[in-house]
N, C-alpha and C positions, 0 to 999 in steps of 0.2 A: 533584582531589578531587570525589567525586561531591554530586550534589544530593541534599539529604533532601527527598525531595516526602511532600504529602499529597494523596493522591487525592479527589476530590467526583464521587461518585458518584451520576449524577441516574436519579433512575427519574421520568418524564414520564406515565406513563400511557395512552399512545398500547399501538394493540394488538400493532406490531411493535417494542415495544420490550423489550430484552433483559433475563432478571434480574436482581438486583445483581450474583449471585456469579460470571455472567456478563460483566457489565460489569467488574468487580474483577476478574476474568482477564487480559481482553484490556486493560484498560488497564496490568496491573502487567508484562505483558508489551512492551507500547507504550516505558512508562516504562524500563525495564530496557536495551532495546534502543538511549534517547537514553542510556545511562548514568546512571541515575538510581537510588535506592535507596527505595523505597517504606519509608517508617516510619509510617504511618497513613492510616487512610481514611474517611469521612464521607459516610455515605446521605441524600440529601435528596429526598423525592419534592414536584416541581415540576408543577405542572396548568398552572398559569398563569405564566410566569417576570415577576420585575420588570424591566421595562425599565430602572432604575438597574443592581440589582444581579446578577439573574438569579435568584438566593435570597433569602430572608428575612432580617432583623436578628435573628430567633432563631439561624436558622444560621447566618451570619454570629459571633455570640457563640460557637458550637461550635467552631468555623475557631480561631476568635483561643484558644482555652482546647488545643488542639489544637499548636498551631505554639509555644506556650510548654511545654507537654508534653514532646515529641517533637524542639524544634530543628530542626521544618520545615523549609525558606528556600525550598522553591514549593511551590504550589498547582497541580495538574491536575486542569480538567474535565474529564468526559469527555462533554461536550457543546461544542459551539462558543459563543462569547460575542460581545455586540457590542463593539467597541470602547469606545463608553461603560462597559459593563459590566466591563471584562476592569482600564481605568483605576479606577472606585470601588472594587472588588473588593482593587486594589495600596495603593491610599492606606488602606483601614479596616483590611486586614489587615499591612500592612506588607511584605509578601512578593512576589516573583513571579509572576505570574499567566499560568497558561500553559492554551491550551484544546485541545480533541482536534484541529482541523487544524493548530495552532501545533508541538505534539509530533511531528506524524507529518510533518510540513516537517522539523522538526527531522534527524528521523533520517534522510528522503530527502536533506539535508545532507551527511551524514557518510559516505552508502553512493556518493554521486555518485561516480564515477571519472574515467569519458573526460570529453572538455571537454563534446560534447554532451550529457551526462548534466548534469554542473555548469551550463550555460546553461537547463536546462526546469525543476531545481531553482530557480535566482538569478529565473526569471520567475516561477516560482507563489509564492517567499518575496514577489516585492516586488507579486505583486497582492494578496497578504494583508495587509501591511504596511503598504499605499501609506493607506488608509483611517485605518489606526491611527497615522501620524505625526502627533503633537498636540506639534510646535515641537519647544520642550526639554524636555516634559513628563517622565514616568516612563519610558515605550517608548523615546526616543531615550535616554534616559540610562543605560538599563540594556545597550546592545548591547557584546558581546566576552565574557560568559562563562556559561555557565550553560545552563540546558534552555530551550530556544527562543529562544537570540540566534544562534546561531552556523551558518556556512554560508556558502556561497560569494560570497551579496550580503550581505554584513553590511556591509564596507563601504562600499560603493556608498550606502547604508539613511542615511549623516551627514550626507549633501547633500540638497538643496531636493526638491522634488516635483517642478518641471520637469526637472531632471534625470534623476530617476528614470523619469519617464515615457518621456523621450527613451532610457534605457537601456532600457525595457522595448520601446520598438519597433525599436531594434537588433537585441534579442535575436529577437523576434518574426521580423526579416527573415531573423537567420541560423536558425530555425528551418525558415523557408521554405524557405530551400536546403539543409537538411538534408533535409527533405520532398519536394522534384525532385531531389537524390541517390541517396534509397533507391528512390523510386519508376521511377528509369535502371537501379539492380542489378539490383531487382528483373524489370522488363521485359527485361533483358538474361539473366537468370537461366530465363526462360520460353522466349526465345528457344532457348537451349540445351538446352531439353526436363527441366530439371528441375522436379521441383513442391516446394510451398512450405508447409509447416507447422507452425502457430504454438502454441507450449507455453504455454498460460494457465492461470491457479489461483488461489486464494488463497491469501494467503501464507504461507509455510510450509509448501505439500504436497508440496516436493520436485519443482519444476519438473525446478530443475536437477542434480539426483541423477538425475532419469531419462532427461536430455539426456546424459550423460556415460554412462548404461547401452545408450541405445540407439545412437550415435557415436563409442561411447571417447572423449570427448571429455576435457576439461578443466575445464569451469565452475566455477566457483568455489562451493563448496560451505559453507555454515554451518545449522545448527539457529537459526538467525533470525529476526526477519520483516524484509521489505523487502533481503534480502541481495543480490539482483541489482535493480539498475536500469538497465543499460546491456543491451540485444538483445543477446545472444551467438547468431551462426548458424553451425550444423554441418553437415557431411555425413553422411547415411548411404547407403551406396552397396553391398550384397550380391552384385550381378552381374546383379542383374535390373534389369531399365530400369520406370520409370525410375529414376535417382538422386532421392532425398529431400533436401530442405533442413527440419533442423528449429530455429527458433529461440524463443530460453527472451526471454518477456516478464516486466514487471515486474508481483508480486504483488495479487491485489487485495485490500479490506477489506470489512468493512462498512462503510457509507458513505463509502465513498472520495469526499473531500471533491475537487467539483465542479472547482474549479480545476487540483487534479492532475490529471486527468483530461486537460480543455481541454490543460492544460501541456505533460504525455507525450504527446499526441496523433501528434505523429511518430514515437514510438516503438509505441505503439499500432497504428498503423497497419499495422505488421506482422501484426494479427492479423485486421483488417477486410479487407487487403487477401490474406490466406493462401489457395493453394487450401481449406486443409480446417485446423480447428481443435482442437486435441489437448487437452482438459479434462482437468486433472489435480485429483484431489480427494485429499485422506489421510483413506482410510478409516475409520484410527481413533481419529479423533477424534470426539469424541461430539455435536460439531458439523455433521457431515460433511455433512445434509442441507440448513441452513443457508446454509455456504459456498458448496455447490453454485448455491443462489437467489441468491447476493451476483453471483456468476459472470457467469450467467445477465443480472441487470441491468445489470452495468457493459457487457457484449457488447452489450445493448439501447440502452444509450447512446453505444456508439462505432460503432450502425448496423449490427452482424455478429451480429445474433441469427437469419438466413434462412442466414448459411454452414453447410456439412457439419462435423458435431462427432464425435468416438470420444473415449469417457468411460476416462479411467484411475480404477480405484479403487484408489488407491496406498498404500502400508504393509502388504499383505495379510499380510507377516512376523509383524503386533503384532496379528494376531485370530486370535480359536478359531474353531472352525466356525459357532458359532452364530452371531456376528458379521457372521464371512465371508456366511451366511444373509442376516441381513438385509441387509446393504448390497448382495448380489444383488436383493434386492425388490425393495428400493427404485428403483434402478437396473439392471434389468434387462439394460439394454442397456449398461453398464459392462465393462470388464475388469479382473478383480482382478489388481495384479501388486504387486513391490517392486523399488524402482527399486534400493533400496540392495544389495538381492541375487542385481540380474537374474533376478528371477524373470517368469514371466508376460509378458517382453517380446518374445519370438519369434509370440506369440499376437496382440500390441498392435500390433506391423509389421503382419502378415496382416492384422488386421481396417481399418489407417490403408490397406495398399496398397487392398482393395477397393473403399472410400470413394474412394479418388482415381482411381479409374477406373470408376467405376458413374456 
């Protein structure tokens, strides 16, 4: 049975922060993807957050008039919370309390496949987690069902904190050899004269729809966010030398909370460590300009913002000319294609092979 969530929508005031109906986007999108069913939402502009509650005892009174309304049973911010906060929040409201990296762990949960995937999820769930264990309080007692209990370390999450920790530098170690792993493929992959090219976007632009246009590949394809977590690496191979390796990374966000980041990092690494970096944006989204800046920083933060980039402007199918216009402005240096109807992709080799040989 799905969650009835109620969205709390903080507008902060800050200059890069997004507008509500923006914010109400992506989060009812976020929510949708844990399986959740948005039945109400609540704007609170916050300058100063209380370090109790995050919000007001006014808004707090809206929350509680809201959840008897509607038949609530969570609450999502779309802000992060402290642990103190996220606990007084569960007790005055009586519900759930889940906050934007709590949700998007969530769903990184559910999309985990390979076991590697499942281990970089079970470490960013128990470094979020590790802080918020308060005994047998509310968090321990709420784990097994619902939007933000569930995931690979759930279990793990009922033992002590030395344990957990002990678990967490397990995992940590097999992460390391997953990291001298790829980085053997990889070196071995160079040896043999192929080069390496790493599919990065934000989520939902159709990494993997244009991995499978330009390799016949397979990838697993949904209208999603977060639908690939696991590297998928393909061939594309025409008869010119050299052979391509292109592989589809996991999506980014806006604030892709710090920990995933750290967490994927071997996965990641695929894309720091790539000859040449294949930027995949979907054009047309009215977002597009955005995304492209979200891109941009998280590449800043995994140390690959000096690699060679070729810009896809993906979805060219879903615009008119005028469209197609601007998003040439803006990005001049972009290639419009659609990956869903190979279009533009013969143009998107030519300009990846240049780049990898200039």
């Amino acid at each position: 049975m799905r969650d009835k969530v109620c969205l709390v929508l903080i507008k902060t005031g800050a200059k890069d922060c997004p507008e509500p109906r923006d914010i109400l986007e992506e989060m009812t999108e976020l929510t949708e993807s844990a399986q959740g069913s948005v039945v109400a939402s609540v704007t609170a502009n916050v300058v100063h957050p209380s370090p109790s509650h995050f919000i007001r005892k006014g808004k707090i009174g809206e929350l509680r008039d809201e959840i008897v309304k509607t038949g609530a049973n969570v609450l999502i911010f779309s802000v992060d919370l402290t642990p103190v906060q996220a606990r007084n929040l569960e007790e005055d409201c009586g519900v759930r309390v889940v906050d934007r990296t709590g949700l998007i762990l969530d769903i990184f949960a559910r999309r985990a496949v390979s076991s590697d995937g499942k281990l970089q999820v079970e470490l960013a769930q128990m470094q979020y987690l590790l802080p918020r264990l308060v005994g047998q309080g509310v968090i321990m007692s709420r784990l097994g069902g619902g939007i933000g209990t569930r995931g690979p370390g759930e279990q793990k999450l009922e033992v002590d904190r030395r344990k957990i920790r002990r678990r967490m530098e397990y995992i940590q170690a097999q992460l390391e050899k997953l990291r001298t792993h790829r980085a053997q493929i990889r070196k071995g992959r160079r040896q043999k004269g192929l080069r390496q090219v790493a599919i990065v976007g934000y989520t939902n632009a159709g990494k993997s729809t244009l991995l499978n246009a330009l390799t016949g590949a397979d990838a697993y394809v949904e209208n999603r966010l977060f639908a690939t977590l696991d590297p998928k690496t393909r061939i594309y191979n025409d008869g010119t030398e050299p052979a391509i390796l292109f592989t589809d990374t996991v999506g980014f966000i806006r604030n892709l909370p710090h920990g995933l980041v750290k967490a994927f990092h071997a996965t990641l690494e695929e894309a720091v460590d790539a000859d040449l970096i294949l930027v995949v944006v979907d054009a047309a989204s009215e977002h597009f300009i955005q995304h492209k800046y979200v891109v941009d920083e998280v590449l800043k933060e995994l140390g690959a913002e000096a690699k060679k980039k070729v810009l896809a402007l993906n979805k060219a199918d879903l615009l008119n000319d005028a469209e197609k216009t601007r998003a040439q402005e803006n990005f001049p240096e972009g290639v419009l294609v659609s990956a869903a109807r190979k279009q533009g992709v013969k143009e998107l080799i030519v300009k990846v092979r240049e780049n990898l040989t200039s």
